[in-house]
Structures are given as structure tokens and as C-alpha cells.
N, C-alpha and C positions, 0 to 999 in steps of 0.2 A: 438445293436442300434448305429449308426453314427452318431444322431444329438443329441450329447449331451451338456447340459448349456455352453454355452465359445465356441465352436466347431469352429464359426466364427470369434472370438477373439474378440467379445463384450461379457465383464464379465458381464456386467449390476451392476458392483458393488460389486461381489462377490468374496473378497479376498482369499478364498480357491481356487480360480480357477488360480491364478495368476500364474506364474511361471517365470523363471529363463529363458527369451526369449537365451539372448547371451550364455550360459550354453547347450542348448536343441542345439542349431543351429552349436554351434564347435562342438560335438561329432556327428549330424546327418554331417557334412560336413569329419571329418574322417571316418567315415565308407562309405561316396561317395566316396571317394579318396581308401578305401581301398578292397569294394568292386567293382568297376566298373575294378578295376585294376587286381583283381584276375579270369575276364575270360577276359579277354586283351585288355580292353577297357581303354577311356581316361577320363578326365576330362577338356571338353574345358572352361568353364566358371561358377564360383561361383559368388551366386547371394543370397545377405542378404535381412531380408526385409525389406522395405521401406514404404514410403507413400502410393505408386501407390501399389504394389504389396506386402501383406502383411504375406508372408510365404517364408523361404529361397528355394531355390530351385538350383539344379546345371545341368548347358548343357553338355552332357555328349555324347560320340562316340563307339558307342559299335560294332562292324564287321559292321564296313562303312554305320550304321542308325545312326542319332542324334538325341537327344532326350531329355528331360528334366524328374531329379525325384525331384517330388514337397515334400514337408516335413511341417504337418501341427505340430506345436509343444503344441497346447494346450492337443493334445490326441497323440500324437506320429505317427501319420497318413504319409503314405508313396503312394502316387501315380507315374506312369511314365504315359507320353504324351506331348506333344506340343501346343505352342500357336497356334491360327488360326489369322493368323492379328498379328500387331503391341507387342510386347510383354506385355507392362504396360496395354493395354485395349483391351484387345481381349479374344476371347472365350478360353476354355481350348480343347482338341480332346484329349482325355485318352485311352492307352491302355496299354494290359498286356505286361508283359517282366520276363516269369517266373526263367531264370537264376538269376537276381535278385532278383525276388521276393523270392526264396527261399533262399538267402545271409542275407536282410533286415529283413525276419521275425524273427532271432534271438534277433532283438532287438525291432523291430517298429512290428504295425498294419499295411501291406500293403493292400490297399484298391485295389479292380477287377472294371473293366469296369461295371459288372452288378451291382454293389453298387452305382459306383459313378454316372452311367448315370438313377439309379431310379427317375424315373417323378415327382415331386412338383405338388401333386394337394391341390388346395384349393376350400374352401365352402365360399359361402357371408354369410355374418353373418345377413345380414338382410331379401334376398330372400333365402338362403337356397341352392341355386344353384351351383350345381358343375363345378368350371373350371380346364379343363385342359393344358396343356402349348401346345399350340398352337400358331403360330405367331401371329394370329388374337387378343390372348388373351392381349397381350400386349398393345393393342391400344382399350380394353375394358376399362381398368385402368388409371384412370385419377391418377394417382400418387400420388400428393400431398393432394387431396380429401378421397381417399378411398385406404390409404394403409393400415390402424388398422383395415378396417371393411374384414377382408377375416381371416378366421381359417386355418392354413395348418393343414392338415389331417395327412399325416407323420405321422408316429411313430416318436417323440421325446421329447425332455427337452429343446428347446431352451428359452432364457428370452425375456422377452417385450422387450429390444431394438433391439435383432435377428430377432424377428418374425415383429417387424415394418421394419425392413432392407429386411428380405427377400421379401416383397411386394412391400418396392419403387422400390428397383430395380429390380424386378421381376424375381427372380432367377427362372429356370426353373428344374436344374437336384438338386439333391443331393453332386455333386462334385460342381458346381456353389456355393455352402455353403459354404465347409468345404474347397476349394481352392479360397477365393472369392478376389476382388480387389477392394470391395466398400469403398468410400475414408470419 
């Protein structure tokens, strides 16, 4: 399971879940530096996280593709893909890069495109009704009104402040969680 309590780095409270942010993000950023280098790729840009963007992540060149590996550190989560849009507020486009992927799983969880792009569906809690992430659905959800009344079905552990987050801003994928930039 991928959506586990903390996943989106609201503990909701829960100090076991804390961890050692600047500790997790120097050794995920040496092993960028030391993997991307061992099939002769570069490392164009290190990126901590921040307000806007809440996971380090490094822009990286690997046989003249660039691309970014996101690194989620409340579970050791490792994805590659690119922003779509602006970097701080724009969608995420994930895909595999299994030279990689097979460097990083020595140490991390690298997450697959079929993981991360799994659908967010939810039920209303009061009609019973199943939505599914649909553009349309977006403009179903009055936001501020009706984001505690929807159950995500998901398989997971997330706490009451995730699962109110996942509805205001109406995450759609599984990666839209565990790479998220809600502020």
C-alpha cells in the first residue's frame, strides 16, 4: 500500500511519523549525484523542499532526456517525470527510467507509472454515489462546502487532515498525493 498515514507529509499529529526532513534529503541527493552519474548522466539542478513544492527533487540529464527524480521522504518514495506547466504549480507526467530504477531500489521504494497514475475514486457520504476523476468532477465539488463529506475508497491509512486535503484540492491520481504541492 502507497497511501500510507504521513504519505503527504500531514502527520496530523503523529510524532512517530516525524522524521529527520534535512537527513532523508542529503543522502537522497547523494545517491542522485551518484547514481545518475554511473550510466553518464548529469545533474542539472538540486531542488529542496519548500513552501510551494514540498519534496526534494533533482533535474537531472540522462542521454540528452531531462527529467526530474522526485523523492518523497516520509516513506522513501522515489519517482522520475516532469512538471507539465510552471514548476511550483503544475501537474506532475511520471514516467519509468528503469536504468534507474534499478540503482535507487537498493535504497528507496521506486514507485511505476501504474502506481502512481492509480484513479482517486470517491463515494459521497451522504448520496452514496460514486465519482470518478473526471474533469467534470471537479466543478461537481463546491470545495469549501463539501470536502469532509466524500470517502476515498483507496486502499489506505491516510488521517483526517489528508483525507480533508485530498478533497479540497481534488487530487485525482495516487502520485497527485504522495508528490503533492498543496500549500
Amino acid at each position: 500500500m502507497i497511501l500510507k498515514r504521513g504519505v503527504t507529509g500531514f502527520t496530523g499529529g503523529d510524532l512517530s511519523l516525524e522524521r529527520d526532513l534535512e537527513a532523508y534529503s542529503t543522502e537522497f541527493k547523494k545517491c542522485c549525484y551518484s547514481y545518475v552519474q554511473q550510466i553518464s548522466g548529469r545533474v542539472l539542478a538540486w531542488y529542496e523542499p519548500d513552501i510551494d513544492v514540498h519534496y526534494a527533487h533533482a533535474y537531472v540529464e540522462v542521454d540528452e532526456e531531462t527529467f526530474y527524480i522526485f523523492y518523497n521522504h516520509m516513506y522513501d518514495y522515489i519517482a522520475f517525470g516532469y512538471f507539465i506547466g510552471e514548476r511550483r504549480t503544475s501537474n506532475l507526467y511520471f514516467m519509468d527510467y528503469p536504468s534507474l530504477q534499478s540503482l535507487f531500489e537498493k535504497h528507496y521504494e521506486v514507485l511505476t507509472v501504474y502506481q502512481l497514475e492509480e484513479p482517486l475514486v470517491r463515494q459521497a457520504k451522504d448520496s452514496g454515489k460514486i465519482i470518478l476523476n473526471t474533469d467534470d468532477a471537479n466543478e461537481m465539488v463546491n470545495r469549501e462546502h463539501y470536502c469532509d463529506n466524500y470517502i476515498l475508497l483507496n486502499e489506505n491509512e491516510l488521517n483526517d487532515v489528508e483525507l480533508h486535503y485530498v478533497n479540497y484540492f481534488w487530487s485525482r491520481t495516487v502520485g497527485d498525493l504522495v508528490f503533492n504541492y498543496w500549500d
